[in-house]
Every structure is written in structure tokens, then in C-alpha cells.
BAVOTOR-117320 format. One line per 4 residues: number of its first residue (from 1); their letters; for each residue x, y, z of C-alpha. Coordinates in steps of 0.25 Angstrom, whole numbers. Layout:
BEGIN
NUM> A> X,Y,Z | ...
% end
This chain:
BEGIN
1> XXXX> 0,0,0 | 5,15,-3 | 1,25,6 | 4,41,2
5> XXXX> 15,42,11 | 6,56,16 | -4,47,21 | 4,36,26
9> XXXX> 12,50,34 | -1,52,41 | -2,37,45 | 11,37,51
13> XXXX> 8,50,58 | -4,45,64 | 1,33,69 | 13,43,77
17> XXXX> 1,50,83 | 8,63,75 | -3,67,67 | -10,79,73
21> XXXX> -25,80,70 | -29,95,63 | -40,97,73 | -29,99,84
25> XXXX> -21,111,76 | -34,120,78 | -31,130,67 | -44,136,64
29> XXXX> -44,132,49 | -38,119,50 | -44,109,39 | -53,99,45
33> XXXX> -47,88,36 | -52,75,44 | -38,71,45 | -25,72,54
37> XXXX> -13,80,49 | 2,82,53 | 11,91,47 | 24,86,45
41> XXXX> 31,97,51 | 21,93,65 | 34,92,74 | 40,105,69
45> XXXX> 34,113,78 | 36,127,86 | 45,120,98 | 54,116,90
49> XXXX> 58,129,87 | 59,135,102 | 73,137,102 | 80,149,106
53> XXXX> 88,150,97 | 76,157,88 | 70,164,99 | 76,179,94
57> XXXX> 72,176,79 | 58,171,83 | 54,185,89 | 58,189,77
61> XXXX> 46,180,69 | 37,184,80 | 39,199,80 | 35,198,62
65> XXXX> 24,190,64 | 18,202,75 | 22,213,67 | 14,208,55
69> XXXX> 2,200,61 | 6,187,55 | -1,176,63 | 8,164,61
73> XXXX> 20,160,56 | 29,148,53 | 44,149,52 | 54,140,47
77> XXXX> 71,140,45 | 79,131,40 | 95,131,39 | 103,123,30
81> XXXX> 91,114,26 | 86,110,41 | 73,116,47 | 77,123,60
85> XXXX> 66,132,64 | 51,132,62 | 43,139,69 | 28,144,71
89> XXXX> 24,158,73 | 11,164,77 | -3,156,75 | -8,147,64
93> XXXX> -22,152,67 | -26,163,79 | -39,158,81 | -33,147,89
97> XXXX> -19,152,93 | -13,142,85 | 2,144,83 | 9,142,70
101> XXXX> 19,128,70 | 29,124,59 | 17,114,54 | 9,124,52
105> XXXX> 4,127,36 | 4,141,29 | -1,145,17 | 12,148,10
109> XXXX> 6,157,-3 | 17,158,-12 | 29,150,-8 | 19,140,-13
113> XXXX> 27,144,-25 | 40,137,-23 | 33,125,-21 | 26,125,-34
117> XXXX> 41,129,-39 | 47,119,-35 | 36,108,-39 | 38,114,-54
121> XXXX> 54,113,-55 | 51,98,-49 | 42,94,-59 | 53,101,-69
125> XXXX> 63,91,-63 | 53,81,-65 | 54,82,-80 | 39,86,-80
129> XXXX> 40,100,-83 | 48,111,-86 | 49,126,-81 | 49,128,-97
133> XXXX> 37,121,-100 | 25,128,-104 | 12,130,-94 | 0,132,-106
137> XXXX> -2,128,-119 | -3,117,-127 | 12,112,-122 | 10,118,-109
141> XXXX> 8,111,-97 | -7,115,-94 | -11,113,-106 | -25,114,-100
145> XXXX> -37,118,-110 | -40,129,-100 | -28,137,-101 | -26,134,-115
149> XXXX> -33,148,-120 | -25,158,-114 | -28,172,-119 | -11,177,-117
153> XXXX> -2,166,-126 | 10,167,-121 | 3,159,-108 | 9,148,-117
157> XXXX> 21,152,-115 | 20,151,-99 | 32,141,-94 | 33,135,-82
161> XXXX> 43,142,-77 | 39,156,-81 | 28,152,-70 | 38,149,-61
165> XXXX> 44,162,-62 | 31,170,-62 | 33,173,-79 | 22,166,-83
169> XXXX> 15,180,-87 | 5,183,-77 | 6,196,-66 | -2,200,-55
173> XXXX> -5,212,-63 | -22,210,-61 | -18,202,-51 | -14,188,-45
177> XXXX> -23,177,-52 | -23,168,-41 | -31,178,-32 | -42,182,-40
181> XXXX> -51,170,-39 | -64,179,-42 | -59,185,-55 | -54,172,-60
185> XXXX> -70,165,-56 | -77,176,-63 | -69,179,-75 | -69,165,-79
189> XXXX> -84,163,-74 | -79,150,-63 | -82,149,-51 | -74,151,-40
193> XXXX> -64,145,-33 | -56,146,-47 | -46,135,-48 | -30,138,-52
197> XXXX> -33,134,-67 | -46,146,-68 | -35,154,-63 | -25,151,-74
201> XXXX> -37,152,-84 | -39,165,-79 | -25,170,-80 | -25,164,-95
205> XXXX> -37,173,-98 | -28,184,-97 | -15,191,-104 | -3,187,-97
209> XXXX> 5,198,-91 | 18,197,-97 | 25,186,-107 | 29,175,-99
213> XXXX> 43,173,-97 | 44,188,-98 | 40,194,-86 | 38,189,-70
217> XXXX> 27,193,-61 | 23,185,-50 | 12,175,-51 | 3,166,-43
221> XXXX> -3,162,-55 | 10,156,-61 | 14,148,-50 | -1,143,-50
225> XXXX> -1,139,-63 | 12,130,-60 | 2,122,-50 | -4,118,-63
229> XXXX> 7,114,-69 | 13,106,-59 | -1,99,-58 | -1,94,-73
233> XXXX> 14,92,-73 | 13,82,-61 | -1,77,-64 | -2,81,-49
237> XXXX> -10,94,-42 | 0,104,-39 | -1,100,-24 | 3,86,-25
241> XXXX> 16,88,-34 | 20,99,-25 | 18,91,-12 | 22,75,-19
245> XXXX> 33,82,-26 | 39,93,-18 | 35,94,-5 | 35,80,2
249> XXXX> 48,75,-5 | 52,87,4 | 46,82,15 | 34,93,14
253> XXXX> 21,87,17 | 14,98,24 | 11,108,12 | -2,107,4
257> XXXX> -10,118,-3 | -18,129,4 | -32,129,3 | -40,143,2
261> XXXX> -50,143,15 | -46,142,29 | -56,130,33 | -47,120,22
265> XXXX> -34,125,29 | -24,113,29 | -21,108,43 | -11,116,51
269> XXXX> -11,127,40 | -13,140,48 | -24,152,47 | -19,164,38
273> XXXX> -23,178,41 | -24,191,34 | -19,205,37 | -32,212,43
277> XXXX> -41,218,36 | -36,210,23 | -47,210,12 | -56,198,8
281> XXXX> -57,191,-3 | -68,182,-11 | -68,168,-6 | -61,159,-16
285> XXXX> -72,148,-16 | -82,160,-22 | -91,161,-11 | -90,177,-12
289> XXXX> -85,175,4 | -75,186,8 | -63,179,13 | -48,182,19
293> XXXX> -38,179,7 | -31,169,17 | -43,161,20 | -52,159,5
297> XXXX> -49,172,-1 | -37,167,-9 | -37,155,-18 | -25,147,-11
301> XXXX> -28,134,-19 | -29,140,-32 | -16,147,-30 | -9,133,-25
305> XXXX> 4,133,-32 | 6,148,-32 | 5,149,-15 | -5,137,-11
309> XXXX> 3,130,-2 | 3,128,14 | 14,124,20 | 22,124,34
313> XXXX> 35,132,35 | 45,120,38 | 38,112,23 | 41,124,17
317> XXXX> 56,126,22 | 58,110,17 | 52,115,4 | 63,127,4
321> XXXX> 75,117,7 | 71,108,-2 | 74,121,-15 | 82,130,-7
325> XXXX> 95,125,-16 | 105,122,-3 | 110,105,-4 | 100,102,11
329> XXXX> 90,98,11 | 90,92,-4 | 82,101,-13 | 70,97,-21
333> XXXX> 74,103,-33 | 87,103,-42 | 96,115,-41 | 93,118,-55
337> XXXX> 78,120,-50 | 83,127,-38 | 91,135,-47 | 79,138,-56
341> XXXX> 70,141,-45 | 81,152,-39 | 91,155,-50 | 85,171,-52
345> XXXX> 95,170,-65 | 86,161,-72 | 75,169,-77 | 64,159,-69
349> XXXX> 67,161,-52 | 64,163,-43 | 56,151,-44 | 47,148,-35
353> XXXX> 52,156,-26 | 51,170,-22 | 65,176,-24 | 79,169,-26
357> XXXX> 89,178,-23 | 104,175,-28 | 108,175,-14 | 102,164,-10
361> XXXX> 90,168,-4 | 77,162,-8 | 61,165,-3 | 47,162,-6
365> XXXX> 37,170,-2 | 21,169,-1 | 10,177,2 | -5,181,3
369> XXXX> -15,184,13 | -13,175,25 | 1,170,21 | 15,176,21
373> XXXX> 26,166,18 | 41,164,15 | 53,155,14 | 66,158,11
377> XXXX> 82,154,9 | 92,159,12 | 106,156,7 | 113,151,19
381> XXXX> 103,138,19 | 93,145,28 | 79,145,25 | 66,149,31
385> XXXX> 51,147,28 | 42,159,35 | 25,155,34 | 17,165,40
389> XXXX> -1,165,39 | -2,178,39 | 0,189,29 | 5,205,32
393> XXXX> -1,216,27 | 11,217,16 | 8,204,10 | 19,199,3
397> XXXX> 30,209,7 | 29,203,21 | 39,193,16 | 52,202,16
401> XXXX> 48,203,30 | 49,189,33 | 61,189,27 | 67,198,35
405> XXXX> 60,192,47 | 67,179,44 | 80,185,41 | 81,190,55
409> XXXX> 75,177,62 | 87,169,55 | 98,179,58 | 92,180,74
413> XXXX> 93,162,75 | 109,162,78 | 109,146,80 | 101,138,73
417> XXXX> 97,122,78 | 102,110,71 | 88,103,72 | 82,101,58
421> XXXX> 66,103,61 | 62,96,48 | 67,82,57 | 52,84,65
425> XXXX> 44,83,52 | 36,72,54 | 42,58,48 | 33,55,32
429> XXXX> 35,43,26 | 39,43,13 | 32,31,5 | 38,27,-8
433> XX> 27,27,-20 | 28,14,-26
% end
């Protein structure tokens, strides 16, 4: 008998008495799945990080989180590929004065983005497709019948890595396509919610911006569409290759795609909270109900590829070591992947990430209402992943914040432990597919 080595994970857990029912978290949205789950990252919790020798650098997280109202926060650092701190700050929900822990899950908005990077150049090393391949047309990879009327040609001329690199063609110069779920319903007479491929339709209907390949401007649209394509290419949904693929050969089994409304949270994901007075938007199920972006207002699932993703801060940290270039712990990719994805000379990076500068130092970004979050590294073999569920009233600007923030909380830790933290993961079997 074959068992899904994630079911037969649950099975073992069980039998240790480690599996933590969801009804004992108390979050106030926690999914009422009917089932137990256990983050991997269960044992990773806020004692082990009690140590003096961060206790000058955490007042430091303490007094940012204050001084711009951010309920909770998750913090993780790693050094020369070992996980050494991770910490919870704040709540996951105020209502029950939950705190924030390592397991914890955050929406992660765009660092979603390097995920779906990093699925595309492993397909490419799979020999299924290339960044040079085209996306529409007759020899393009969604060769779909909806997509085959574009009013703009020069769509077929779309490769897969001018969408990487956000040349595909589109700008947010009417706006972003991928938040405007009421224009997209009635200008194409569907109902709503609109899937991902009415969006695409709707963008199709329309001029392109620039020619592709001529001209970057940043684009949720682009990185959506790639979600697509990693679904046909793999003969997957975009989810399973990311997670069968690239996350749990990493040892990653706690990330999943977000849902939109706060009663189909995932288990220990935590409440987001706007700024005050933030303004409501149309539900995205079409029920005319005016809602909080953060909990119904913005089409998470649609977006999926482009900032979809929930995650804790120590999976993303294993998902930085494993493309961060440096020899431990062993990278994912190829350096000639690596290289593409970084290398600003190349006329493509940064891919999938933010910014690559050519001193070594590498970020991701993400944000919208409810969500600030970044990861970085550094070039001394230093990393660090920040997830906050809150966002400021500068949006996506507070992120040079957090870098400086983080900055000074490395320089203040003048001895770091030995103890790698990943080593209280909890134990997944892995089964061999016969």
C-alpha cells in the first residue's frame, strides 16, 4: 500500500500525541476543518529564543512594532545556512490576546513572487519549458481559445521571461488588473468572483502598454499569468507543483494558498488589520457587502502566483537558503538559474525578487492592506525573513523601514548560538513513490 507521505506524516504525528487540535489555537477565524493539524515548525516556539544575548536587539522590534501600530509580527535569522533565531512578536489576533509564534501563517503578498520564480526556472531545468518560449498564440503555451483574439498583436510576442521580469507590456497605468474585480464582472458581462483566466481575457481586450521586451513596469498581472503556465506546463494546478516541487523537497510543508475571507483562514494563520479608518471595498463574492481589503475585499485567490501565498517566517527563511547562491545548505536551483535570477547585467533580474544588488545584497518585498513582509540577504551569509499582519499608513515604503530596523537588530546581537533551530522541525517521513 502507498500512503501520501503527508497523510502518513499526520498518522505518525498522531500516534506521538503531537498533533495539536485547531479548536485549541482560538484564533477568531480559524478554519473549522474537522481535522487536526500540526505545523512542522510546532517546537519552534518563542522559549527558544529567550536568550540574553538578543534582549538589547529585541526592544528594538518592540519599540517598530509601537511606533507603527503593527499587531504582530514573526522574526527569523539565519547565519551561514542554520536557523538561529525566530521569534513571535505582538498577537495573531487581539480579540483573544493570542501571541504571535514561529508557526504561526502570514499572508506573504508578493514575496509569493519568488516562489513562483523559482517553480519556472525548475521547470526550465526540467527541460519543459524555457524563459524563451512564448505564452499566447498558436505555439505559445496557453494556446487557450480564450486568449486567442487579442486586440494588441504583439501579445504573441510575450516570453516567459519577459514576465518574469515584468516586460510583458502591461503597467498599472489605469490601474492593477488584479484589483479590480467589479470592472472585470461588468465589462465582460460574468459574474463575479471572476476567475484569473476572465482577468487575463480582460487585459487581452485591451492595448498593451509598451512592446514587450522594450519597457519594465511592474506587474501582478504578469506573475499571475505565470501560474498559468506552470499549471499546463506540469499538468498540475500551480499549487501542487510549487508545493510537490519546490517546497517540500525543501522541507516546506506548511505553505498553502491564502483564501480571500477571514472564516476560511487556514489553521494558525493569523487576523490582519488595516490602518483606521482604511476604506472598504466591494465583497469579491458579488454580494454588494462592503468589506475590509484584508478580510473579502481583495481577490487573494485570484491573485495566487502574483502574492497568494501563506507562510511561517522560518519556511520562508528555508525557502531563501535553499536560492541564496552560498555552498550550505545546498541550493535548489543551479547557479546558472541563480545567476539569471540576480545577474542585473543580464537584461531579465531581478527575478523574482525584488532588488539584486551587486554587492550581495538580495530582498523581496510584499504588501497590501493587512500585510507588510520582507526577507533579505546579506552577503556575509546572514539572512532574515520579517512577516508582519498589519499594514502602515505608507504601505509599501514601510519596507525600508524594516530594513533598517533589521540592520540594527543584527548589529545589537554581539554573539550568536551554535543551536541550529530547524533540528526541532518536526520528523516527515519521506516515502518513495513507487
Amino acid at each position: 500500500m502507498n500512503l501520501d507521505h503527508r497523510a502518513l506524516r499526520i498518522i505518525l504525528l498522531t500516534v506521538f500525541g503531537l498533533v495539536i487540535s485547531v479548536s485549541r489555537v482560538g484564533t477568531e477565524h480559524l478554519a473549522e476543518t474537522g481535522a487536526s493539524y500540526s505545523p512542522v515548525h510546532l517546537r519552534i516556539d518563542n522559549k527558544l529564543a529567550s536568550h540574553e544575548l538578543f534582549a538589547g536587539a529585541e526592544k528594538g522590534v518592540e519599540w517598530f512594532l509601537g511606533n507603527w501600530d503593527i499587531k504582530g509580527a514573526s522574526v527569523a535569522v539565519a547565519r551561514e545556512g542554520k536557523l538561529l533565531y525566530a521569534r513571535g512578536f505582538g498577537y495573531a489576533s487581539l480579540s483573544d490576546s493570542l501571541p504571535v509564534e514561529p508557526y504561526h501563517r502570514f499572508r506573504v503578498a508578493s514575496v509569493s513572487k519568488l516562489v513562483t520564480a523559482v517553480a519556472i526556472l525548475k521547470l526550465q531545468e526540467e527541460s519543459r519549458l524555457s524563459v524563451d518560449d512564448h505564452v499566447f498564440g498558436p505555439d505559445g503555451i496557453l494556446d487557450d481559445t480564450l486568449f486567442a483574439n487579442p486586440r494588441d498583436r504583439r501579445v504573441f510576442d510575450i516570453t516567459v521571461g519577459h514576465l518574469l521580469a515584468h516586460e510583458g507590456g502591461w503597467s498599472q497605468r489605469y490601474g492593477d488588473q488584479m484589483f479590480m474585480p467589479t470592472v472585470v464582472a461588468s465589462t465582460l458581462g460574468v459574474p463575479m468572483p471572476v476567475d484569473l483566466r476572465m482577468i487575463v481575457r480582460f487585459a487581452l481586450d485591451k492595448s498593451l502598454h509598451f512592446t514587450p521586451g522594450t519597457g519594465q513596469s511592474y506587474s501582478n498581472l504578469g506573475y499571475s499569468i505565470l501560474g498559468l503556465v506552470i499549471g499546463k506546463v506540469s499538468g498540475m494546478s500551480y499549487e501542487e507543483y510549487c508545493v510537490r516541487q519546490v517546497l517540500e523537497p525543501l522541507g516546506i510543508y506548511d505553505m498553502a494558498l491564502g483564501r480571500n475571507f477571514p472564516e476560511e483562514a487556514l489553521p494558525f494563520e493569523v487576523s490582519y488589520y488595516e490602518v483606521e479608518n482604511a476604506p472598504l471595498k466591494p465583497s469579491v463574492d458579488g454580494s454588494g457587502e462592503m468589506l475590509p481589503a484584508s478580510r473579502g475585499g481583495n481577490d487573494i485567490e485570484a491573485l495566487g502566483a502574483a502574492g497568494g501565498w501563506v507562510a511561517t517566517a522560518p519556511d520562508l527563511m528555508r525557502l531563501l537558503l535553499a536560492v541564496d547562491g552560498f555552498d550550505y545548505p545546498k541550493d535548489l536551483l543551479s547557479p546558472e538559474s541563480i545567476d539569471f535570477m540576480t545577474d542585473v547585467y543580464n537584461g531579465y533580474a531581478p527575478v523574482g525578487w525584488r532588488t539584486t544588488l551587486t554587492n550581495g545584497s538580495w530582498w523581496r518585498t510584499g504588501s497590501f492592506p493587512g500585510t507588510t513582509a520582507m526577507m533579505k540577504r546579506l552577503p556575509d551569509g546572514t539572512a532574515w525573513v520579517m512577516l508582519m499582519n498589519s499594514s502602515a499608513w505608507n504601505g509599501p515604503e514601510l519596507s525600508s523601514d524594516v530594513d533598517r530596523m533589521m540592520a540594527k537588530f543584527i548589529a545589537r546581537v554581539r554573539e550568536w548560538p551554535e543551536e541550529d533551530l530547524f533540528a526541532y522541525s518536526l520528523p516527515v517521513p519521506v516515502i518513495e513513490q513507487n
